[in-house]
KEMARVEX-979064 format. One record per residue: residue in one letter; chain; x, y, z of N, C-alpha, C in turn. Coordinates in pm, 1 decimal. Layout:
N
- a,A,X,Y,Z,X,Y,Z,X,Y,Z
...
This chain:
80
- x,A,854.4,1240.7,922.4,814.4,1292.5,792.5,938.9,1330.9,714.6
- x,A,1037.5,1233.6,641.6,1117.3,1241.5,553.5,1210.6,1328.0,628.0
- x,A,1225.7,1313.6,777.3,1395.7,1342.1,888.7,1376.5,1487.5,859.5
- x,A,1241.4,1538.8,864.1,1231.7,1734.4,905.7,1195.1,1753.5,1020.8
- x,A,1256.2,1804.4,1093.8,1213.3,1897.2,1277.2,1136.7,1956.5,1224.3
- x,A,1096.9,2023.6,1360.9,995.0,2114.4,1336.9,1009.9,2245.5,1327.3
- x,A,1140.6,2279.9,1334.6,1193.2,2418.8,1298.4,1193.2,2410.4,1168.8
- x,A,1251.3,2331.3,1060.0,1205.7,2282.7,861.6,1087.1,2323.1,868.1
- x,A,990.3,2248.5,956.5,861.4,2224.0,871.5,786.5,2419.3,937.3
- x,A,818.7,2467.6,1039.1,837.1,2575.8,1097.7,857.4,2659.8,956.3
- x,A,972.2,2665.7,893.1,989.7,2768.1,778.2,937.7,2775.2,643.5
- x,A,875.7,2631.5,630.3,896.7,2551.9,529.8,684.4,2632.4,518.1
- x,A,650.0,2645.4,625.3,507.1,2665.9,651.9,529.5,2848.4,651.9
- x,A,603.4,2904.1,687.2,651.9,3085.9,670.5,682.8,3094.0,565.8
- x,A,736.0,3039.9,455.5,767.2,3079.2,318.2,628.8,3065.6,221.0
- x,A,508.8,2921.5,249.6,427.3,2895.9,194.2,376.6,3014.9,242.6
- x,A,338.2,3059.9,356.5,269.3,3201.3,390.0,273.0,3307.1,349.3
- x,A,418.4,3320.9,268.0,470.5,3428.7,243.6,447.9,3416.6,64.7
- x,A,429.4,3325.5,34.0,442.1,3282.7,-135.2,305.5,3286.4,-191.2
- x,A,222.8,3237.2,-137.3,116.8,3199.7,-134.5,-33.6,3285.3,-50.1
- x,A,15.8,3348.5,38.1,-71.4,3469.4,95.2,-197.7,3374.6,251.5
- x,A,-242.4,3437.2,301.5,-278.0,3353.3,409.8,-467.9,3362.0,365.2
- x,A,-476.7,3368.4,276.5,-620.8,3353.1,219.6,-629.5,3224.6,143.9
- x,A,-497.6,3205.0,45.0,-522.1,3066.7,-79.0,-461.1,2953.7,6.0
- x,A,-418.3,2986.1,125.2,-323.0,2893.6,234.1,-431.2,2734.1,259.3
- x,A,-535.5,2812.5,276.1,-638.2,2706.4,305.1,-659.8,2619.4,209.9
- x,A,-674.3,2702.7,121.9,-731.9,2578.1,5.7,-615.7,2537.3,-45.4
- x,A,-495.4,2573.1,-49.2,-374.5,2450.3,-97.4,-391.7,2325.5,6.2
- x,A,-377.9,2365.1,109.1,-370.5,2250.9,226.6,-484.7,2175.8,202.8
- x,A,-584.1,2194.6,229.3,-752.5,2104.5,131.0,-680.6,2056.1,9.0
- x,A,-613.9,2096.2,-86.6,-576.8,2036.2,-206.5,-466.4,1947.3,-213.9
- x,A,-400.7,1975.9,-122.7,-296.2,1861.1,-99.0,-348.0,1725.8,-28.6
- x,A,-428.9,1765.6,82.2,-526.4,1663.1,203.4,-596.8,1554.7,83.8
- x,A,-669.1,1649.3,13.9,-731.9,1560.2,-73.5,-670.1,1460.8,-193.6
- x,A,-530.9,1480.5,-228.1,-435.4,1420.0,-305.3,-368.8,1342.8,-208.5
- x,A,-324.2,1360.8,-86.5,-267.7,1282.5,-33.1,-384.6,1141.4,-17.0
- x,A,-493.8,1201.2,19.3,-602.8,1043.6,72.6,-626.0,1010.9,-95.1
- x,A,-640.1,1038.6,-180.8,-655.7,974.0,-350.2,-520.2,878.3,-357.2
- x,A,-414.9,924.0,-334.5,-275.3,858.8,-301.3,-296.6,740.3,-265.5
- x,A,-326.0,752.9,-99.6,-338.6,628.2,-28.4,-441.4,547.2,-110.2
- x,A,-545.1,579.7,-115.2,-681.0,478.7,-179.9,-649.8,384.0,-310.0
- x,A,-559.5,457.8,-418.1,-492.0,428.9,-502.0,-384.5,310.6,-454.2
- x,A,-334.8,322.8,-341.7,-221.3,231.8,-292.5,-302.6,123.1,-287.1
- x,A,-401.9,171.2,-187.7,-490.7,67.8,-180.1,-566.0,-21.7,-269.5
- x,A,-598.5,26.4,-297.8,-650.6,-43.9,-455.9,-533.3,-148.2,-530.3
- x,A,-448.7,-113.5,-541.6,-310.8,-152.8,-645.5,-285.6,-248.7,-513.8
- x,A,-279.9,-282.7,-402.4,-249.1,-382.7,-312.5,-376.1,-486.4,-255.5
- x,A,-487.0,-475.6,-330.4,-650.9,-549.0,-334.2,-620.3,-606.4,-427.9
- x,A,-590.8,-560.8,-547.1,-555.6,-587.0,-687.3,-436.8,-698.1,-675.6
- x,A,-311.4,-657.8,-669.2,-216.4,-732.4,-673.3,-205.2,-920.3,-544.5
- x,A,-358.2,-859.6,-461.4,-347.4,-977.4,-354.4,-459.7,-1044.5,-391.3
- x,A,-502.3,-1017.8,-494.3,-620.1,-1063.6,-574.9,-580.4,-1172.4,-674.0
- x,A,-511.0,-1065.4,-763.2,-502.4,-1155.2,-912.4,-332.4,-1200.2,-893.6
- x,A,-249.8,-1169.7,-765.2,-119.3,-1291.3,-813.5,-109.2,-1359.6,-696.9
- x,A,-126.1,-1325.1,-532.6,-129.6,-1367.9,-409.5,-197.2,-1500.9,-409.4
- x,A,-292.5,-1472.9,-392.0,-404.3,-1579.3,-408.6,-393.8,-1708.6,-478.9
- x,A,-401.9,-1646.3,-612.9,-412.6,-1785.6,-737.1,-280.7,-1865.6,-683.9
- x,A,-125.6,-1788.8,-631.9,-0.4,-1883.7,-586.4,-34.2,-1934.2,-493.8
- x,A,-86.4,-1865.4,-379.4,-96.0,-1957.4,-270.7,-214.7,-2085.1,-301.5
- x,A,-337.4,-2045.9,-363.6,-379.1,-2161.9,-451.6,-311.2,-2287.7,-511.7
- x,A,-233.3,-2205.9,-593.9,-158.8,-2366.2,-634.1,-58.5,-2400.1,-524.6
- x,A,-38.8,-2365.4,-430.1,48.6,-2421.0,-336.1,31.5,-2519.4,-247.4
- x,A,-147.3,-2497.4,-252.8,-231.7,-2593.0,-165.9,-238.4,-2716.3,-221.1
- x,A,-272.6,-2700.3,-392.0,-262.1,-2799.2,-474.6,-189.7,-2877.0,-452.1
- x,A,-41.6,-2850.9,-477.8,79.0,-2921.6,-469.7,91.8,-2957.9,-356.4
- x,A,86.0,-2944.6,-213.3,58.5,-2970.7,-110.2,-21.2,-3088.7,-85.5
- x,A,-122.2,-3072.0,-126.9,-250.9,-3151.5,-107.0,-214.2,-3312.5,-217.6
- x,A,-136.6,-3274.7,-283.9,-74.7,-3390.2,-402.5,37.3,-3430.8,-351.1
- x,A,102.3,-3441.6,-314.1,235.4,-3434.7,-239.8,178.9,-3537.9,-134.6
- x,A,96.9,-3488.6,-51.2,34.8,-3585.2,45.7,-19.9,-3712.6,31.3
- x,A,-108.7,-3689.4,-123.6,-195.9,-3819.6,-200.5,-90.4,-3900.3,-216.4
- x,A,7.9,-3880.4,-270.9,139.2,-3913.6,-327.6,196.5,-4013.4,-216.0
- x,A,238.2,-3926.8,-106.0,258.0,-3964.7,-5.6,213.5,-4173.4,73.1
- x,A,118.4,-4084.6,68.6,7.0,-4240.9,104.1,37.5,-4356.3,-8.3
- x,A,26.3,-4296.2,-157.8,42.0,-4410.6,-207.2,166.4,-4481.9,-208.6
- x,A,241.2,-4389.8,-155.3,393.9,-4504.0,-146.2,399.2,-4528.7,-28.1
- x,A,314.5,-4510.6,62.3,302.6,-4615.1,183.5,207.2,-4739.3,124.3
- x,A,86.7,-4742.0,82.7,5.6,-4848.8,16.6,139.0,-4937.5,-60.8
- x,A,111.9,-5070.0,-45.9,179.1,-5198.6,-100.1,144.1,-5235.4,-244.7
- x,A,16.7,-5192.7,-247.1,-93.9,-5223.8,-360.2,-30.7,-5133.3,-470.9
């Protein structure tokens, strides 16, 4: 987690205690939990998206050209 021991994350969790009080402790951590998974889902989304509308359609035409390349192929073996 971004090269912190656990003595960092140790103080780093005593100062939030101390800043923040051990009653609102809970619900920051719920509020972060819940931004962190909106985060990911968001990633997610933006990588459905991007393997959707540019992945795809390239590897699409790749098949194309592929698949022509081959037709191609044959006809300069054919004499005709």
């Amino acid at each position: 987690m971004l090269g912190m021991g656990p003595s960092e994350l140790i103080v780093i969790l005593i100062l939030a205690l101390v800043i923040f009080g051990p009653k609102r402790l809970p619900e920051i951590a719920k509020s972060i939990g819940k931004a962190i998974g909106e985060l990911k889902k968001a990633s997610q989304d933006m990588q459905s998206a991007v393997q959707k509308d540019l992945v795809e359609p390239i590897t699409a035409i790749g098949d194309t050209v592929k698949l022509e390349d081959t037709k191609e192929g044959s006809k300069a073996d054919d004499p005709h």
